[in-house]
C-alpha positions in Angstrom: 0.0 0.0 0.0 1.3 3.6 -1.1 0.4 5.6 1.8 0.2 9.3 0.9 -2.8 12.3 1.6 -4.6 11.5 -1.6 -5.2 7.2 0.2 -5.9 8.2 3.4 -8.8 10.3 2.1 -9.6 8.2 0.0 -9.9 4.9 2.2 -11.6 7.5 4.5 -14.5 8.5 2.2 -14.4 4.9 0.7 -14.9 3.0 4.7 -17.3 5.7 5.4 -19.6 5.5 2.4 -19.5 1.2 2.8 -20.5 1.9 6.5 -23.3 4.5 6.1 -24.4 3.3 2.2 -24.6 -0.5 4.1 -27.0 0.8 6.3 -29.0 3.3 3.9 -29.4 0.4 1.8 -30.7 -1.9 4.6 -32.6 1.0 5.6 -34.1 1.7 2.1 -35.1 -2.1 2.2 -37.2 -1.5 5.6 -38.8 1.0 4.2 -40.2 -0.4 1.0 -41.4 -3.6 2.9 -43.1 -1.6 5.6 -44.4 1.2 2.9 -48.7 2.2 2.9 -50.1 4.2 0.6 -52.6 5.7 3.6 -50.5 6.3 6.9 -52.2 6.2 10.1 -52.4 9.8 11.3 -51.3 8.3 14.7 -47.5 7.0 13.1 -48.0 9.2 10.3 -45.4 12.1 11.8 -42.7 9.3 13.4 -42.9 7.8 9.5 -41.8 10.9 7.8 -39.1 11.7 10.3 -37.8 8.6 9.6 -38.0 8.8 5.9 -36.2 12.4 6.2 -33.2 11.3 8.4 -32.7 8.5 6.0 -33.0 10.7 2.5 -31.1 13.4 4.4 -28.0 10.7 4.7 -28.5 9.8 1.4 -28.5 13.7 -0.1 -24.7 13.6 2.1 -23.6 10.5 1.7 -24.1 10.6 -2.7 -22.9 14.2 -2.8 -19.7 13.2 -0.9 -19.1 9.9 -2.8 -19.7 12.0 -6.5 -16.3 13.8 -5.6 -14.2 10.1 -4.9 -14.4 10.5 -9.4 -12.0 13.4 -9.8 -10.1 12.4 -6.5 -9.5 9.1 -8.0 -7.5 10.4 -11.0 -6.0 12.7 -8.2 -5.0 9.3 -6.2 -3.7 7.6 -9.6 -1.1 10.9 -10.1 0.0 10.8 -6.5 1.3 7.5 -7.6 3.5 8.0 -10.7 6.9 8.8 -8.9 6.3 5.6 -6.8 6.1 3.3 -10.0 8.8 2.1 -11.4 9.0 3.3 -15.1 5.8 5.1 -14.8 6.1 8.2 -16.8 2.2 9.1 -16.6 -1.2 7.6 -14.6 -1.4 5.1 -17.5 1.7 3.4 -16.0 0.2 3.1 -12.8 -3.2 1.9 -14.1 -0.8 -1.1 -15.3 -0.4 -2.1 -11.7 -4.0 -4.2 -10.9 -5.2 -3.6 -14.3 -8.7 -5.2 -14.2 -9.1 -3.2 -10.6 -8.2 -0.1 -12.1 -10.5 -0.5 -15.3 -13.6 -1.3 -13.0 -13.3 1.5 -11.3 -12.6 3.9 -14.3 -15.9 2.3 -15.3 -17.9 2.4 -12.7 -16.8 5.9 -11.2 -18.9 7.9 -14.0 -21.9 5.7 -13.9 -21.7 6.1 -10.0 -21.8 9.8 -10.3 -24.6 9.8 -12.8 -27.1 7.7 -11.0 -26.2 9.5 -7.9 -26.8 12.9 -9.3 -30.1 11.9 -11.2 -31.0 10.2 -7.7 -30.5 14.1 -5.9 -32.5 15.8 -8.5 -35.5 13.6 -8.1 -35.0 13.5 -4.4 -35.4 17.5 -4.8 -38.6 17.1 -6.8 -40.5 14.9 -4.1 -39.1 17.5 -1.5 -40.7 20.6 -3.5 -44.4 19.0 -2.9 -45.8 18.9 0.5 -47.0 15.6 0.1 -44.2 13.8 -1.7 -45.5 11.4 -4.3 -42.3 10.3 -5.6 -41.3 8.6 -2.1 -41.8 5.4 -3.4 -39.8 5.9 -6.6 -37.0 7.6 -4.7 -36.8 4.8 -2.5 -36.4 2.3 -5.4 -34.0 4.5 -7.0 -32.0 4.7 -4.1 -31.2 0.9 -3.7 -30.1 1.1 -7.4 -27.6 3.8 -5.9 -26.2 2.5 -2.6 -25.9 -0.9 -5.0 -23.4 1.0 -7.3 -21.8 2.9 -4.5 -21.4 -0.1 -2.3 -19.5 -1.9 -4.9 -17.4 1.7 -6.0 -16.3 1.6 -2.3 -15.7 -1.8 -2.1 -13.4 -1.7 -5.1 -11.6 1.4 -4.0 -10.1 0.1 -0.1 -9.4 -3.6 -2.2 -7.2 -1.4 -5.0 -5.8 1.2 -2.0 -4.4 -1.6 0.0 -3.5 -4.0 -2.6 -1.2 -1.1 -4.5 2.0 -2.3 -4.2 4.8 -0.8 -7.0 6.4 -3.8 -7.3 7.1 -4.4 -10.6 8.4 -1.9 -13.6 5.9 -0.7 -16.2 5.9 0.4 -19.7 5.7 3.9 -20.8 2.5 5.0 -22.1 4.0 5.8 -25.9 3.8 2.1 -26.2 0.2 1.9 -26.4 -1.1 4.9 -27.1 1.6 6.0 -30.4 1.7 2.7 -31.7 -0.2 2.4 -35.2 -2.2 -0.5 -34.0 -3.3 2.0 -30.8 -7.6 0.9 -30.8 -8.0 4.9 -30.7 -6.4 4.4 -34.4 -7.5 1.2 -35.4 -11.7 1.7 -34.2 -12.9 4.7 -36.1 -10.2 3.8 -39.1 -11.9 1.4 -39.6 -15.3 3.1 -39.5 -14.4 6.3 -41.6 -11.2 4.9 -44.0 -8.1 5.8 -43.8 -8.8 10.0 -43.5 -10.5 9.2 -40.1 -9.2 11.7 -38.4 -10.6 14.9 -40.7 -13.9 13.0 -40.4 -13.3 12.9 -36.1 -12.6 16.5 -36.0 -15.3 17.3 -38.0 -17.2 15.1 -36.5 -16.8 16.4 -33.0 -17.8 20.0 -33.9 -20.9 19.1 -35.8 -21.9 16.8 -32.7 -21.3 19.3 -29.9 -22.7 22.6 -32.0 -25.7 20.5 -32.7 -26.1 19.6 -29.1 -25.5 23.0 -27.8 -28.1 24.5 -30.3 -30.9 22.2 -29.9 -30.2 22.6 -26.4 -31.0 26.3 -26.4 -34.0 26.0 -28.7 -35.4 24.3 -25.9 -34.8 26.4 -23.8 -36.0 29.8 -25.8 -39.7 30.6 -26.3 -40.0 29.1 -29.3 -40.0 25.5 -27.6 -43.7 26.0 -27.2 -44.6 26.4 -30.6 -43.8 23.5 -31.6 -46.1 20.3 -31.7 -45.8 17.3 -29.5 -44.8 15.2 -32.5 -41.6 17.9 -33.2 -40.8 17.9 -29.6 -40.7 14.1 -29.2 -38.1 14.0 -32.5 -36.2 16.6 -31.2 -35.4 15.5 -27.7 -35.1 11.5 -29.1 -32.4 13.1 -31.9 -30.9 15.0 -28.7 -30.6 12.0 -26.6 -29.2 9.9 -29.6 -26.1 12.4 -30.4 -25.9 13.0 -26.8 -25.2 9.2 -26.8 -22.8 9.3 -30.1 -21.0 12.3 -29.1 -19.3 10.5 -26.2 -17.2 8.1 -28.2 -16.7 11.0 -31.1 -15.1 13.2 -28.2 -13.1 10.6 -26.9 -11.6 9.4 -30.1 -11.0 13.3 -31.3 -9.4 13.9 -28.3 -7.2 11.2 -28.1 -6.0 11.5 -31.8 -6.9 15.1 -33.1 -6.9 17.8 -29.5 -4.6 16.3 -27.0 -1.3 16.0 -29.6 -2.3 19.6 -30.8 -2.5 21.2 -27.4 0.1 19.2 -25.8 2.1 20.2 -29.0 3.1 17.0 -29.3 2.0 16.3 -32.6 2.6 12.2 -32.2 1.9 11.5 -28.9 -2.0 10.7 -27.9 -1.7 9.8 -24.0 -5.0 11.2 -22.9 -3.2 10.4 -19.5 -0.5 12.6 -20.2 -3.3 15.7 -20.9 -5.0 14.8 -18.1 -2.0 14.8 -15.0 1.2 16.5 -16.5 0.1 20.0 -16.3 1.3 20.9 -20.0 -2.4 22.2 -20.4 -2.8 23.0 -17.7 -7.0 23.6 -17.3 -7.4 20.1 -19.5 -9.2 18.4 -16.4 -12.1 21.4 -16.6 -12.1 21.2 -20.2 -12.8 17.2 -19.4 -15.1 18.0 -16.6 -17.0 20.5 -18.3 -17.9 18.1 -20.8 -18.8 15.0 -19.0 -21.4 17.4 -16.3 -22.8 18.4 -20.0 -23.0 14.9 -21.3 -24.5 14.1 -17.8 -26.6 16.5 -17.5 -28.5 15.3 -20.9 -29.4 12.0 -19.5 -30.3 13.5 -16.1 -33.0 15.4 -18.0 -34.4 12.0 -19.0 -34.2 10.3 -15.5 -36.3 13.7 -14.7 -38.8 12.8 -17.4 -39.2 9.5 -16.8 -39.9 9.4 -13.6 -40.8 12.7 -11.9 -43.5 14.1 -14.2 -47.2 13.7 -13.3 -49.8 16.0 -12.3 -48.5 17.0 -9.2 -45.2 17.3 -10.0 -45.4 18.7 -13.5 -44.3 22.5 -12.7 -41.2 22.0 -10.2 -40.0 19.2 -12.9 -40.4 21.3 -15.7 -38.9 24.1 -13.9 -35.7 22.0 -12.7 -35.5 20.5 -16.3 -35.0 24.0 -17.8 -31.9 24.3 -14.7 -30.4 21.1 -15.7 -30.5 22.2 -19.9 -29.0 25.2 -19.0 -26.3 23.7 -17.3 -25.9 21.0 -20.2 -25.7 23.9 -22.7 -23.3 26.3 -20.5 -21.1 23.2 -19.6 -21.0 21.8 -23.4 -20.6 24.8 -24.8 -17.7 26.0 -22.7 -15.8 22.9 -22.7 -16.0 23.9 -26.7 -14.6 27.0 -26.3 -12.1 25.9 -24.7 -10.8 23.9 -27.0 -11.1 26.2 -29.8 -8.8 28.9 -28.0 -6.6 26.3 -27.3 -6.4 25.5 -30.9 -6.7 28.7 -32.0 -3.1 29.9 -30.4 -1.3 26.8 -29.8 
């Protein structure tokens, strides 16, 4: 075990979040076997405290355990000068591999069902009589399931990392002509694939960000039901393509450009090294804006009905500005970057 800041906080968060997500779960579980529709009047007011305290742990527990994402990549940079050969994080993610990958994995889809979980936990808390409890409650062992095994997986990898053995530099697998970042969307596109992934990655996000604020102008309303439903399915569809555009233009179009290292693709390198120096809110900006897409479906799906129809609606129009400012920055970004490098 490396034992630096970054672990100790990190086994810290991770312990506390398998303690108090253990019991939220078991406490979720309680409360969907002992739920009624119509509440005695008599246990009606020792019911809701109960169901507060335990939504209120879950609003601090989830909101804590979103941040172990970034700290993680923190906790993997903390570790390069302890690795033998490690030039970058990629050489430490070649100590306990599978570990490593799991967590990379499950890290982002642990902060998106969390967030969704928050902003339909604020919807039932915005009507007096909460009809989503049941819902939340549901949603919520789907949660402490992921965060249970996220916290799991992060004290196994913290105490099993031991720099033992020397790694390989990351040029080996990202600048080699057979790299997958290469070989995947070559083989989709021809052998010019990385005009077509540039392009592609502006036509992508502009659309996103522009359908984004037509939805969010006036001229939302005039449109029929039947133009609204095609427009938000083509939104969540590019939403959903635009994730593996990014990632492939980034990894063989931006990062050598702004890293000015015209052959060298390490996404790790443009992450941790500090040559560009606000790449991690350039990254950050566009995965909250990528997020924040599918956490306007989660809203749809489950929070509207006729009670909760206005504070969704409202809180929708919140999370699609966010999408748009986030997605749009993380653009602009780039382009300056570009632009004088």
């Amino acid at each position: 075990m490396i034992i630096n800041i970054y672990t100790l906080i990190m086994l810290f968060v991770a312990f506390l979040s398998l303690f108090l997500g253990g019991f939220l779960f078991y406490a979720a579980i309680k409360m969907l076997l002992g739920f009624k529709p119509a509440i005695p009047l008599e246990i009606k007011s020792t019911y809701e405290q109960k169901g507060y305290l335990v939504f209120l742990m879950a609003c601090v527990i989830l909101s804590v355990r979103m941040l172990a994402w970034p700290w993680f990549y923190f906790m993997l940079q903390s570790f390069v000068p302890e690795v033998p050969g490690a030039m970058c994080m990629f050489g430490v993610t070649q100590i306990l591999p599978s570990t490593v990958t799991f967590l990379q994995i499950i890290k982002p889809i642990s902060f998106f069902i969390m967030g969704g979980w928050l902003l339909c936990y604020y919807v039932d808390k915005a009507v007096p009589t909460s009809p989503l409890a049941l819902r939340n409650l549901y949603f919520l062992l789907i949660a402490c399931a992921v965060l249970l095994a996220d916290s799991i997986t992060d004290i196994s990898y913290v105490l099993r990392m031991k720099p033992l053995m020397s790694v390989s530099c990351c040029a080996t697998f990202f600048d080699v002509p057979l790299r997958p970042s290469a070989m995947i969307p070559q083989a989709i596109f021809g052998r010019h694939f990385q005009g077509i992934l540039f392009v592609l990655y502006y036509l992508t996000n502009i659309f996103l960000v522009v359908f984004l604020l037509v939805i969010l102008s006036k001229k939302w309303l005039l449109f029929t039901a039947f133009i609204r439903k095609i427009i938000l399915y083509s939104l969540a569809i590019t939403g959903v393509v635009n994730i593996p555009v990014v990632i492939y233009a980034l990894i063989e179009n931006i990062v050598p450009r702004l890293m000015q290292l015209p052959y060298h693709h390490c996404i790790y390198c443009f992450m941790g090294k500090g040559v560009v120096p606000d790449a991690p809110i350039i990254l950050g900006l566009f995965a909250i804006g990528t997020f924040a897409m599918g956490w306007m479906g989660i809203l749809r799906m489950l929070c509207i009905q006729a009670e909760t129809q206005s504070v969704t609606e409202h809180l929708i129009k919140k999370v699609n500005g966010l999408s748009a400012f986030c997605l749009l920055a993380s653009l602009l970004m780039v382009t300056i970057h570009l632009i004088f490098t």
